[in-house]
C-alpha positions as CSV (number, residue, x, y, z in Angstrom):
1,X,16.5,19.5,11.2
2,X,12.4,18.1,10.6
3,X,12.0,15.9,7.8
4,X,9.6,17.1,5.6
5,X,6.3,14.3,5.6
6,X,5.2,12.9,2.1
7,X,1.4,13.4,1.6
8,X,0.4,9.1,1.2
9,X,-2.6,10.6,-0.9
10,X,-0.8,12.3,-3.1
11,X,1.4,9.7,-3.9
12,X,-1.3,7.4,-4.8
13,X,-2.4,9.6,-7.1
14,X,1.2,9.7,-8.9
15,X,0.2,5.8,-9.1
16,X,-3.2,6.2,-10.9
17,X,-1.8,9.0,-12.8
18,X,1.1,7.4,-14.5
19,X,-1.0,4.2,-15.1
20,X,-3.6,6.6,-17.0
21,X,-0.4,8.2,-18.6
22,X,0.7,4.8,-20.4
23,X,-3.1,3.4,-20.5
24,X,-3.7,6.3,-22.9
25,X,-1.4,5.9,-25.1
26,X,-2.3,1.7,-25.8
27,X,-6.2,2.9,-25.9
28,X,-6.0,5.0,-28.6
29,X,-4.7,2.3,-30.9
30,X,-7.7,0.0,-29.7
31,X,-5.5,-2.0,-27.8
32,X,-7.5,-3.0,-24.4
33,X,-5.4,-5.8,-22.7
34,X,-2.2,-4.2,-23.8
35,X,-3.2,-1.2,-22.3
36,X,-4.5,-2.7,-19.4
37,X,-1.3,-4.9,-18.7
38,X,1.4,-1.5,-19.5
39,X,-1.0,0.0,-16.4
40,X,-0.7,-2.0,-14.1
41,X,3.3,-2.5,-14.5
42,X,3.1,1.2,-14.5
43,X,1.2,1.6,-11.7
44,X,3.4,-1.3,-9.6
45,X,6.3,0.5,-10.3
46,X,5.5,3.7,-8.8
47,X,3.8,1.9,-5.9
48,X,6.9,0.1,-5.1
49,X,9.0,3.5,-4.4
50,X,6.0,4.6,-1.6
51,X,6.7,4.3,1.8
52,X,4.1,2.1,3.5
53,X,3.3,-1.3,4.0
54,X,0.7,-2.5,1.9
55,X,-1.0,-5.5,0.6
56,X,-3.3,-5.6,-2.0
57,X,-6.9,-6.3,-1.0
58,X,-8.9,-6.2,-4.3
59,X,-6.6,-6.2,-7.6
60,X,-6.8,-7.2,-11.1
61,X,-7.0,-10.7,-10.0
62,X,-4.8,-13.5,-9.6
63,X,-1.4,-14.4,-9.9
64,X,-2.5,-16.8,-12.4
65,X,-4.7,-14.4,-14.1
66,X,-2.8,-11.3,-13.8
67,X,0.9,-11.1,-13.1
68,X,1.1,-8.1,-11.2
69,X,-1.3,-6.0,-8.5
70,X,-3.1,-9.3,-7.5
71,X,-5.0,-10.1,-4.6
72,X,-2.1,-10.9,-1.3
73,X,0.2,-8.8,-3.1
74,X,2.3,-6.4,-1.4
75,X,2.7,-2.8,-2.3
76,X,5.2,-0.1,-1.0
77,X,8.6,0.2,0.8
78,X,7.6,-1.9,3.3
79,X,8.2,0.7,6.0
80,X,5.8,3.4,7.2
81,X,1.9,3.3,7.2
82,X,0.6,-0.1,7.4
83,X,-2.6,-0.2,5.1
84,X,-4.9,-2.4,2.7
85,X,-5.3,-1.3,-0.6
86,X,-7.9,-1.8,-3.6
87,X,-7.3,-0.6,-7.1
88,X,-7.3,-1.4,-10.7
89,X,-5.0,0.0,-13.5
90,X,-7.5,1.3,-15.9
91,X,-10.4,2.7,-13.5
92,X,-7.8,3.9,-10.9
């Protein structure tokens, strides 16, 4: 029996579009760093169930800075396509 093959696109867009999902709902209360920190745990979370091995090339900063989807930090299963990634919660 063929497995059936994941689209990698289209599950980075699941990513950006549950951070925009949870972003939305912070922004319309004029809430900007709340919003922007619910994104990116949002977005971290559903990058974590991809399969591929990824490190973050360009994030929302540093560890220091920014707990999650910083600059080294690695994103995915840790199994399948081997990439670098750039993103940020709010743009995408």
């Amino acid at each position: 029996m063929e497995q059936t093959q994941r689209n990698i696109g289209m599950e980075l867009v699941r990513a950006t579009e549950a951070a925009a999902t949870i972003a939305a709902q912070h922004l319309d209360r004029g809430e900007l760093d709340t919003s922007n920190a619910a994104a990116a745990n949002e977005m971290k979370a559903v990058l974590q169930t991809i399969e591929m091995d990824a490190v973050v090339a360009i994030g929302e900063g540093t560890s220091k800075e920014f707990p999650v989807l910083f600059q080294g930090d690695s994103a995915g299963t840790g199994k399948g396509l081997k990439a670098d990634i750039v993103l940020d919660a709010i743009e995408g």
